[in-house]
BASEFI-85762 format. One record per residue (C-alpha): residue number from 1; x, y, z; chain; residue in three letters. Coordinates in steps of 0.25 Angstrom, whole numbers, plus 5000, padded with zeros to 4 digits. Layout:
BEGIN
SITE   nr    c1    c2    c3  kette  rest
SITE  NUM     X     Y     Z      A   Ala
...
***
This chain:
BEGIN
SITE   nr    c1    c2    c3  kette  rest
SITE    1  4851  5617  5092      A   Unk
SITE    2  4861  5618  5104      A   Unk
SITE    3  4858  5612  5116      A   Unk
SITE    4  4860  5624  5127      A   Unk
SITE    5  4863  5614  5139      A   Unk
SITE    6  4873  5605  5132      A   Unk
SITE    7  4879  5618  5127      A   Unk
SITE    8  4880  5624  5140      A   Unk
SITE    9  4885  5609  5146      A   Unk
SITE   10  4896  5609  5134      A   Unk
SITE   11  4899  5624  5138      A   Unk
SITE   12  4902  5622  5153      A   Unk
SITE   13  4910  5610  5151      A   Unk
SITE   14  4919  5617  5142      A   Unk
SITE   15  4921  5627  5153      A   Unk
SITE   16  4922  5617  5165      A   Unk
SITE   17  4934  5612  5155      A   Unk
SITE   18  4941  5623  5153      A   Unk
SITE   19  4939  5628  5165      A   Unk
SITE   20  4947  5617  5171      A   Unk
SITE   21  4960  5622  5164      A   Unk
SITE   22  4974  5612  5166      A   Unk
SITE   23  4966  5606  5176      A   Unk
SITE   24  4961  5597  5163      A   Unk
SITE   25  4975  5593  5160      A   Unk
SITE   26  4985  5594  5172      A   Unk
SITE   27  4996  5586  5164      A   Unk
SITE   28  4998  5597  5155      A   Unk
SITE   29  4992  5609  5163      A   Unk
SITE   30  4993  5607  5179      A   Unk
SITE   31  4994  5621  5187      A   Unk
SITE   32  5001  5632  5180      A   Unk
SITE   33  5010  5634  5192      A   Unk
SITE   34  5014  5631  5205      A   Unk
SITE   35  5004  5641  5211      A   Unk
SITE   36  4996  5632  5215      A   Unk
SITE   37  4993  5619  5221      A   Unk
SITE   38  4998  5606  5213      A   Unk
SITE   39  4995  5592  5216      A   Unk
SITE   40  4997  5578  5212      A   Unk
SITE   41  4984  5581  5204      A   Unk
SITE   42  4993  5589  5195      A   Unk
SITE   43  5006  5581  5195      A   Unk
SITE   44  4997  5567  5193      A   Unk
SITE   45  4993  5569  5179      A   Unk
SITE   46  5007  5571  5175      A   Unk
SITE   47  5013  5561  5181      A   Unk
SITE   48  5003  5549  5174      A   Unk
SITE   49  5003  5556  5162      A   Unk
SITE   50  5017  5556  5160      A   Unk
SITE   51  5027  5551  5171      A   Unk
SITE   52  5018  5538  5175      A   Unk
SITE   53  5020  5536  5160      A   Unk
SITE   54  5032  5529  5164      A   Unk
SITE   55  5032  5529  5178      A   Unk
SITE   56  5021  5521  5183      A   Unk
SITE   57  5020  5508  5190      A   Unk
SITE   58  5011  5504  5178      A   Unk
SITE   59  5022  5504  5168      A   Unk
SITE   60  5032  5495  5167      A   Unk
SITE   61  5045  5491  5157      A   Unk
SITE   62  5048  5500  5144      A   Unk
SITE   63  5033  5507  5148      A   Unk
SITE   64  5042  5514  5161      A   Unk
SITE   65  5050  5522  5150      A   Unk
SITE   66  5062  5519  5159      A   Unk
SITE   67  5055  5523  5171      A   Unk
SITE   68  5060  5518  5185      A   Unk
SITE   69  5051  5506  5190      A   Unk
SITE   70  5052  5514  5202      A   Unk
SITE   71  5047  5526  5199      A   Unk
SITE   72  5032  5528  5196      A   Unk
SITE   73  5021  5538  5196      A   Unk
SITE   74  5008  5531  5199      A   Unk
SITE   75  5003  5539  5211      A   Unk
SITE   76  5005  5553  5220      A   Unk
SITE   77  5015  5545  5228      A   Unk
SITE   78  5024  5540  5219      A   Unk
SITE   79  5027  5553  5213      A   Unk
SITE   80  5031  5558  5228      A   Unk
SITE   81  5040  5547  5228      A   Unk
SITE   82  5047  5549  5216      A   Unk
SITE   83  5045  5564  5217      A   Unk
SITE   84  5060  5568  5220      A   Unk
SITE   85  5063  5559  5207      A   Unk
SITE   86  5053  5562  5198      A   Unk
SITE   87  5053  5578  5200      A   Unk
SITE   88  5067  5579  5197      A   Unk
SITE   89  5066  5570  5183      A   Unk
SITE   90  5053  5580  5181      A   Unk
SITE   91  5060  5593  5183      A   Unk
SITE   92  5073  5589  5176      A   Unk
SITE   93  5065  5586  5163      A   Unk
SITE   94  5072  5570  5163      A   Unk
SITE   95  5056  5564  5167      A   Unk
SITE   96  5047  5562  5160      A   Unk
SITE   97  5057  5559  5147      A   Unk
SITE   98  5058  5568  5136      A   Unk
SITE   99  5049  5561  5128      A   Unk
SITE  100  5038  5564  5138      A   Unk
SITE  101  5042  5576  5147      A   Unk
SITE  102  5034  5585  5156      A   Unk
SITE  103  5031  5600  5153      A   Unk
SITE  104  5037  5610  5160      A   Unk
SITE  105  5023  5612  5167      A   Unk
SITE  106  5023  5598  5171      A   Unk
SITE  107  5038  5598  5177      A   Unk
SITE  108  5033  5610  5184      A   Unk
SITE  109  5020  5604  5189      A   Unk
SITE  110  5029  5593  5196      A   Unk
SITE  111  5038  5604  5203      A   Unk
SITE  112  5027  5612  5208      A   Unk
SITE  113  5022  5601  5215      A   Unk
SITE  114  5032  5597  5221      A   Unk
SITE  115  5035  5610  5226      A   Unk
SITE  116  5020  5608  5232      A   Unk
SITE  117  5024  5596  5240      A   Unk
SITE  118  5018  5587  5230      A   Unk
SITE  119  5004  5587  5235      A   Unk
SITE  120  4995  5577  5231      A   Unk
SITE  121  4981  5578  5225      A   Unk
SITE  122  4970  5579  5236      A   Unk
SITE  123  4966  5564  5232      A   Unk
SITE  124  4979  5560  5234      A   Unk
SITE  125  4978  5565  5250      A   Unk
***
């Protein structure tokens, strides 16, 4: 015999989950289009998961893949500062390298925020 409260618990969790949509994966999901707000919040996840993999401060020798010294991703701010840089490797498909790569989303994702002035996430204000 089925316990009707657990069934009804496992139930609405399911919902709540699926109800949350690309919000549960933003690497490979984020916002459909540039309709409407993007943020650091959806830019973040991209950047640790794939271009801090080289380009973090945390990193060092053959685990930088190359990667400039100078040039890391750790935080909101160091993204702005190496924005103009990073964008154009982005959008010209030579960052991340081709064993990695972005999808076309994610390349797009970057754009969109930029053309939204780069906001940051409300707890990065």
């Amino acid at each position: 015999m089925t316990n009707p409260t657990l069934s009804l618990g496992v139930l609405l969790t399911a919902l709540l989950l699926a109800g949350c949509g690309s919000k549960l994966d933003p690497v490979q999901n984020g916002p459909a289009d540039a309709s409407g707000p993007i943020s650091w919040c959806d830019i973040e996840p991209i950047v640790s998961n794939v271009c801090a993999q080289c380009h973090s401060s945390t990193r060092q020798g053959d685990d930088r893949n190359g990667a400039p010294v100078s040039v890391n991703f750790d935080s909101y701010q160091d993204m702005l500062d190496n924005l103009d840089r990073a964008n154009t490797n982005i959008q010209a498909g030579t960052m991340p390298p081709d064993d990695v790569g972005l999808t076309e989303h994610q390349r797009n994702l970057f754009r969109w925020w930029i053309e939204q002035s780069t906001p940051a996430c409300a707890t990065n204000l």
